[in-house]
N, C-alpha and C positions, 0 to 999 in steps of 0.2 A: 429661853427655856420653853419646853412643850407644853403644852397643856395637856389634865391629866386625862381628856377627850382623845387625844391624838397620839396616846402612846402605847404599845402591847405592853399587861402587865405582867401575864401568867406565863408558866410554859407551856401550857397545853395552846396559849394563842400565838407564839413562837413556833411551836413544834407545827401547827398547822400550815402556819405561812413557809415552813421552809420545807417541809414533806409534801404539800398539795401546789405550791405556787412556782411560777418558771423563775429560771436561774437566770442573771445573766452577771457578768463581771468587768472589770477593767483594769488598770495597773494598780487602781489603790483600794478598790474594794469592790464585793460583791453581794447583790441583793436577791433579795427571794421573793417575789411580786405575785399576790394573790388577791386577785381581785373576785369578789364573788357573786356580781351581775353574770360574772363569763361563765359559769356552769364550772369552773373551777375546781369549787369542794362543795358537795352534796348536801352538809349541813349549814343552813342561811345564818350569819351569826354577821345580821348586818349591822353597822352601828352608823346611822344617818347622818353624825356629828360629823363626821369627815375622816380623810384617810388615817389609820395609825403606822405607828413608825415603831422599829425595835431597833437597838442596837448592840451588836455583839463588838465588844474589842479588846481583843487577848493582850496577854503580856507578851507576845509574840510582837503586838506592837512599841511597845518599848516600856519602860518605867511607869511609877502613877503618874508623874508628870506629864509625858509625854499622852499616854492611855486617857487621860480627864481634858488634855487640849483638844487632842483629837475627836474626842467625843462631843467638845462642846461645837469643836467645825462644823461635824455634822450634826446635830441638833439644829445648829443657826440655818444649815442650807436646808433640812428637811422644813423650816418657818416660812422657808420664798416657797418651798415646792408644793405645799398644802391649797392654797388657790390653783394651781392646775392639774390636781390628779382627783378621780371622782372619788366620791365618800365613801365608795365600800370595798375599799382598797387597804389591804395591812402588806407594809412591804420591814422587812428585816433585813438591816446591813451589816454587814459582815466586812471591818476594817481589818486590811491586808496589810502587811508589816511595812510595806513602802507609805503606806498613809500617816506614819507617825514624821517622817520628813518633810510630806508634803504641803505644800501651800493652802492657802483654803480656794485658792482660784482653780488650782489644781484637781482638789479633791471636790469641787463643785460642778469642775469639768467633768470627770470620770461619773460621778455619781450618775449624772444628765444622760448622759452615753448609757452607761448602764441600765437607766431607765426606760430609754427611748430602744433597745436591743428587749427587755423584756415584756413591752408592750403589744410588740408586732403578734 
């Protein structure tokens, strides 16, 4: 589980990260990466505690069953990915309907990739 440091709770800090921050995607899902040392968005709303995380996962991706496994995949990978992204970082993922299938090795791949495309 996240901690409640590490995680977007409102929509305005949702709407921010995906209207101001770069897209990138891959076959099982896609992130909106707002980091705001980069001049980003205008207004400083830094939180020194470390990166937060949001997650969007429709019923597009399958059932509740399936929609709360997959949420907890990414949740677990977003815990290893917190010691390497800087603290003033809010990134929102957005699980693709091929993510309720997929493995967690799978969607840890994707996510990395995704990461590493919205960084540049």
């Amino acid at each position: 589980m996240l901690p409640a440091h590490h995680k977007l709770t409102s929509p305005v800090q949702f709407r921010k990260a995906i209207k101001g921050g770069k897209r990138a995607g891959s076959r099982t899902v896609v992130i909106h990466y707002l980091d705001y040392n980069r001049g980003e968005n205008n207004e400083a709303e830094v939180d020194a505690s470390g990166p937060r995380f949001g997650l969007v996962v429709s019923k597009a991706v399958g059932n509740a069953v399936v929609r709360h496994r997959t949420s907890r995949r990414l949740r677990h990978i977003c815990m290893s990915l917190i010691p390497t992204l800087p603290a003033t970082v809010d990134i929102v993922i957005r699980a693709l309907p091929a993510s309720g299938t997929a493995s967690s090795a799978e969607l840890e791949k994707d996510l990395r990739k995704a990461l590493t495309k919205a960084r540049r």
